[in-house]
TORPA-4810 file (N, C-alpha, C, O; in nm, 3 decimals):
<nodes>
NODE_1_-8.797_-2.707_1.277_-8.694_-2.721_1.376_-8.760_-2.760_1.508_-8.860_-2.704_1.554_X
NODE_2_-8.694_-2.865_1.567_-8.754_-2.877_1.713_-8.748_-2.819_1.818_-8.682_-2.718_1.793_X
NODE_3_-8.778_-2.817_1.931_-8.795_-2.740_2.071_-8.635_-2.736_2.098_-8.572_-2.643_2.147_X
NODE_4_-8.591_-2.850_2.057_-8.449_-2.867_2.107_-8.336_-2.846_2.049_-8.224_-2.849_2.099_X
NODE_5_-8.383_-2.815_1.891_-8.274_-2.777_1.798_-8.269_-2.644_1.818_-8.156_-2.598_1.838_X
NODE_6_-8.386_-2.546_1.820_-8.437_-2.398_1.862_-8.342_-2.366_1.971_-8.255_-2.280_1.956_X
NODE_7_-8.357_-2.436_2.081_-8.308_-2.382_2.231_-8.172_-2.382_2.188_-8.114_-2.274_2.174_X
NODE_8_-8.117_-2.483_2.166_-7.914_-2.513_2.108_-7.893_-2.390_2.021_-7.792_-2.322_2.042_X
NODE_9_-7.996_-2.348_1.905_-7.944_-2.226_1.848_-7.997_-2.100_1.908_-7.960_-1.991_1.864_X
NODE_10_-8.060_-2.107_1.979_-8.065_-1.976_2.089_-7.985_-1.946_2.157_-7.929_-1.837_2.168_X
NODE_11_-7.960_-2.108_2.248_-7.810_-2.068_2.354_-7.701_-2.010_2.285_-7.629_-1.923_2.334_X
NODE_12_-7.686_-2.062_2.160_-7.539_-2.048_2.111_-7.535_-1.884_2.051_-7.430_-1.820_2.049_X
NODE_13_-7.659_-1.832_2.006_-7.668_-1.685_1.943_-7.657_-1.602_2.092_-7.593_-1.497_2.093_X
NODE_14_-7.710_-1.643_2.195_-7.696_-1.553_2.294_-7.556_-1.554_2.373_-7.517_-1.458_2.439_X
NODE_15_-7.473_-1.694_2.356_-7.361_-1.684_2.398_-7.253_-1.604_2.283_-7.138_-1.563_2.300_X
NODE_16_-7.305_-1.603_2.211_-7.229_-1.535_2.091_-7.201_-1.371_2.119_-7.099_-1.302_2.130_X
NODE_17_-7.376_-1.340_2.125_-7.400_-1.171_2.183_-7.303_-1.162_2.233_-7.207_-1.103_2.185_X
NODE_18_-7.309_-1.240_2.384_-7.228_-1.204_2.545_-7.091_-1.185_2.520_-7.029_-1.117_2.601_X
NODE_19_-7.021_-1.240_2.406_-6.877_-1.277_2.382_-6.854_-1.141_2.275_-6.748_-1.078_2.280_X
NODE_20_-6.962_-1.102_2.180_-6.923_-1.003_2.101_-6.900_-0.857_2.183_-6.825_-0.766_2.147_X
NODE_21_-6.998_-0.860_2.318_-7.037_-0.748_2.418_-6.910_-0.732_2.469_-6.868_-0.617_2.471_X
NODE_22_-6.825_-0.835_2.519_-6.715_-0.795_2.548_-6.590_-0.781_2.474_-6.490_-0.715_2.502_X
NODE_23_-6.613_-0.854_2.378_-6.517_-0.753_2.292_-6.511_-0.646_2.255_-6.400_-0.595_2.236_X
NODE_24_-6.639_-0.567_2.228_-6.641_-0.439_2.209_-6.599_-0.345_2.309_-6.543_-0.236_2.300_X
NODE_25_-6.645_-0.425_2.426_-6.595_-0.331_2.606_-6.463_-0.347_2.588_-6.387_-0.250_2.586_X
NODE_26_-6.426_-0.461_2.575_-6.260_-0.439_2.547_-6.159_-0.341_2.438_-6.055_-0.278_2.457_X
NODE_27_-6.257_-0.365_2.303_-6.225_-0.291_2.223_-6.202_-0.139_2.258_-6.088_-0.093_2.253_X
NODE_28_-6.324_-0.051_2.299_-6.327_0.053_2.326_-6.256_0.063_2.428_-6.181_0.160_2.424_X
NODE_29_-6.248_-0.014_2.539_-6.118_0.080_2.655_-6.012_0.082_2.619_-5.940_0.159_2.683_X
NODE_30_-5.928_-0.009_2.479_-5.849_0.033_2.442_-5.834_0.143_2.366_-5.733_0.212_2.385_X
NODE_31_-5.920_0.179_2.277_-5.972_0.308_2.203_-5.976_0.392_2.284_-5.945_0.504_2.244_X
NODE_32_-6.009_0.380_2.406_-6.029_0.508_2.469_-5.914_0.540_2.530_-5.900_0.660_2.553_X
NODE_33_-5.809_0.452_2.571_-5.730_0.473_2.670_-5.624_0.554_2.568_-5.587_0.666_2.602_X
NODE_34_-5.578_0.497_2.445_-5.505_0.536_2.352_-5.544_0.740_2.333_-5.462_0.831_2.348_X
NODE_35_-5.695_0.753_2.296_-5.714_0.856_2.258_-5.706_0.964_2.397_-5.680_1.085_2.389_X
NODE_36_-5.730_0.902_2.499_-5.693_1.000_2.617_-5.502_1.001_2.635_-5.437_1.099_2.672_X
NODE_37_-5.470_0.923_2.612_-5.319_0.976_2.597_-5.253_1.032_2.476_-5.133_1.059_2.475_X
NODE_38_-5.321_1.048_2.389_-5.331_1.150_2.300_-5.374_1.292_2.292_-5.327_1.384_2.225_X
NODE_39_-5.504_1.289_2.399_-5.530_1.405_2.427_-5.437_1.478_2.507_-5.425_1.594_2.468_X
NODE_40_-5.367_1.447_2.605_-5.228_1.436_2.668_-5.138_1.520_2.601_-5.112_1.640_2.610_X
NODE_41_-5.082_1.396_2.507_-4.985_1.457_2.422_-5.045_1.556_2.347_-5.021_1.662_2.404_X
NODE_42_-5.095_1.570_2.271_-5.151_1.715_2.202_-5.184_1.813_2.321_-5.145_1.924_2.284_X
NODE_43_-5.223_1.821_2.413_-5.210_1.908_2.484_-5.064_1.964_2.497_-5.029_2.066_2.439_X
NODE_44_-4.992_1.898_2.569_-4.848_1.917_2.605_-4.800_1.999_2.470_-4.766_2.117_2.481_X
NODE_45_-4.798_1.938_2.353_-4.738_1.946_2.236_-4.794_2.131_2.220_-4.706_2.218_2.223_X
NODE_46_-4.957_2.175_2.201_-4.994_2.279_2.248_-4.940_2.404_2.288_-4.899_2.511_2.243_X
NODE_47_-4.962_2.326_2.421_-4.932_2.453_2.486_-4.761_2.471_2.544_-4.728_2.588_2.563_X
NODE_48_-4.664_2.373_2.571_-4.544_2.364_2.543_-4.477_2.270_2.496_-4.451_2.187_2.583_X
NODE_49_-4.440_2.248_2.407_-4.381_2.151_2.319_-4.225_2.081_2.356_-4.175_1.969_2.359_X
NODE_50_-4.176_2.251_2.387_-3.974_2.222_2.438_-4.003_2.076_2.589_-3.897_2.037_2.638_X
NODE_51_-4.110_2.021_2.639_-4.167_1.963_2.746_-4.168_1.843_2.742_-4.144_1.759_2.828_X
NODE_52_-4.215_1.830_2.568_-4.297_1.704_2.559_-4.196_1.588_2.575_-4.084_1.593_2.525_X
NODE_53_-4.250_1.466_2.660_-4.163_1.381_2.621_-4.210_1.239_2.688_-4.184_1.177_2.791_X
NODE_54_-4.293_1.220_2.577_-4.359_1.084_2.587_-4.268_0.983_2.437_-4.212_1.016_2.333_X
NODE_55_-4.297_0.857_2.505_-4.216_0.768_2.469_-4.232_0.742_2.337_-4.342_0.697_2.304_X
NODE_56_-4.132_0.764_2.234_-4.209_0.764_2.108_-4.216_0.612_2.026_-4.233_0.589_1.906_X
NODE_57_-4.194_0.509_2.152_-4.234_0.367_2.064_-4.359_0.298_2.129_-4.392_0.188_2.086_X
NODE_58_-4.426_0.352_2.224_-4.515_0.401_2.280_-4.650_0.461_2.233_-4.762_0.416_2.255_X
NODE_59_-4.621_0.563_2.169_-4.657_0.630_2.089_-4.692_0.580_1.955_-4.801_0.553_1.907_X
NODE_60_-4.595_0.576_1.917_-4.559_0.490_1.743_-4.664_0.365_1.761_-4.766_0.342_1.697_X
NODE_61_-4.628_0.322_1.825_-4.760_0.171_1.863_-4.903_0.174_1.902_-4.988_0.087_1.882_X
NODE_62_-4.918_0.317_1.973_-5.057_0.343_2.003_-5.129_0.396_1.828_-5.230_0.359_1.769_X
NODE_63_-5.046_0.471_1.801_-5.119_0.538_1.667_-5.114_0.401_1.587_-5.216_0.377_1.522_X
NODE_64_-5.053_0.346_1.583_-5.045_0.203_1.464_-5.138_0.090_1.496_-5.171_0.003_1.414_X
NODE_65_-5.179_0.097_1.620_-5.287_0.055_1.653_-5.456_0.078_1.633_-5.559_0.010_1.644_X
NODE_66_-5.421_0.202_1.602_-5.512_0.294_1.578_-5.640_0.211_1.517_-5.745_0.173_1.571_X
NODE_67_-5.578_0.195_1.350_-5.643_0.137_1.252_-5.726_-0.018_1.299_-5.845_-0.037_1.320_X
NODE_68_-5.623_-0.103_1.305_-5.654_-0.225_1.371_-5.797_-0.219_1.507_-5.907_-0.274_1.519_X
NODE_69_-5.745_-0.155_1.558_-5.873_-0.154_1.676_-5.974_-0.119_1.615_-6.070_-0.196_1.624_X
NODE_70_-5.992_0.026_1.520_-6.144_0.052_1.492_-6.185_-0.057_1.416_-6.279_-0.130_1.445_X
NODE_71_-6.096_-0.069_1.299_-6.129_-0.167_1.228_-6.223_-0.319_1.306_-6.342_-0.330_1.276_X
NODE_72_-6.168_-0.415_1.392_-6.218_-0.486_1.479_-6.370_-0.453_1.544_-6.466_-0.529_1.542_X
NODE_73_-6.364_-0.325_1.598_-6.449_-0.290_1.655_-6.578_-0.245_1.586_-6.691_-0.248_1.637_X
NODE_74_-6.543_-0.199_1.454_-6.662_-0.210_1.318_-6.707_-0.374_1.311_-6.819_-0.412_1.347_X
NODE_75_-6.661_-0.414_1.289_-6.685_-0.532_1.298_-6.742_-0.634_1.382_-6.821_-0.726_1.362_X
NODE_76_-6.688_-0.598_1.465_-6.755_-0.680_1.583_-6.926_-0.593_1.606_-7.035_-0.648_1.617_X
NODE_77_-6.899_-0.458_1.606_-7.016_-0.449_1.577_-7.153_-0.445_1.511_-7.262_-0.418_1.562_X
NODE_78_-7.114_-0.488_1.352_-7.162_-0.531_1.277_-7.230_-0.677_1.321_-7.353_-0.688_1.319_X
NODE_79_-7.143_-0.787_1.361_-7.167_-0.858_1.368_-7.275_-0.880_1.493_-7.381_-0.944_1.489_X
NODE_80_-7.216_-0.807_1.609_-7.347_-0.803_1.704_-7.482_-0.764_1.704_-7.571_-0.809_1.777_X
NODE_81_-7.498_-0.640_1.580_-7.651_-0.668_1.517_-7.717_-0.729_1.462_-7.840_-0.726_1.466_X
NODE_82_-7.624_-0.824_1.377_-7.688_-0.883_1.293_-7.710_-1.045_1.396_-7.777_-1.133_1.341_X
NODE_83_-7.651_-1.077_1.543_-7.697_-1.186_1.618_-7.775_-1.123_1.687_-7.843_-1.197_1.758_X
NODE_84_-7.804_-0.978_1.704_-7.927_-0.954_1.773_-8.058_-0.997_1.702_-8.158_-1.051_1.749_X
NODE_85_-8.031_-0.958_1.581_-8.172_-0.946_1.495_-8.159_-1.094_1.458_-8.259_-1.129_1.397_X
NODE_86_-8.056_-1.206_1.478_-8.155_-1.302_1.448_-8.205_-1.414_1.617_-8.260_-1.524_1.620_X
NODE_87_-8.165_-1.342_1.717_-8.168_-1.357_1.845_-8.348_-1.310_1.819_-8.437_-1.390_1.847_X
NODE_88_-8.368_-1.214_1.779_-8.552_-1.120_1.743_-8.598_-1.221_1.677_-8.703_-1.275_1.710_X
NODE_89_-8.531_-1.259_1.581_-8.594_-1.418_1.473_-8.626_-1.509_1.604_-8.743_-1.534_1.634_X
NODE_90_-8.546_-1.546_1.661_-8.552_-1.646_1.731_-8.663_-1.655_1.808_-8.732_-1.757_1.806_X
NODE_91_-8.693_-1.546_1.887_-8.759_-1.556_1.979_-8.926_-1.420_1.944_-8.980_-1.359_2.036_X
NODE_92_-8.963_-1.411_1.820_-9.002_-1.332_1.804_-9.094_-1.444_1.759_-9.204_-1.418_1.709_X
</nodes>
């Protein structure tokens, strides 16, 4: 491979990283934001229940989301090791 075919598949594995990095940042603040308003509701639910009253399509959509996000987020992180380690090929 040449100097110049090398560099084109370097740029493109490292622009790859940068794009997987934020999906995962994205991924997880949705993960997180979901599970802190869960912590919420289970609290409420807890310690008084006759109280609770969060929106239950809201709700219904955050938990149904649930799956989908980790799912993605396995993934994406899968995939970001395996352009790290050949990002290590690359430049190793």
């Amino acid at each position: 491979m040449s100097d110049t075919e090398r560099d084109t598949v370097l740029g493109k594995a490292m622009r790859e990283c940068g794009e997987l990095e934020k999906s995962l940042a994205t991924l997880a603040s949705e993960l997180k934001a979901i599970g802190e308003n869960l912590i919420i509701a289970g609290r409420v639910l807890k310690e008084n229940p006759a109280v609770f009253c969060e929106d239950r399509e809201v709700m219904t959509s955050d938990v149904a989301r649930i799956w989908e996000l980790v799912d993605k987020y396995k993934d994406a992180s899968v995939r970001l090791t395996d352009k790290r380690a050949e990002l290590a090929r690359l430049t190793g």
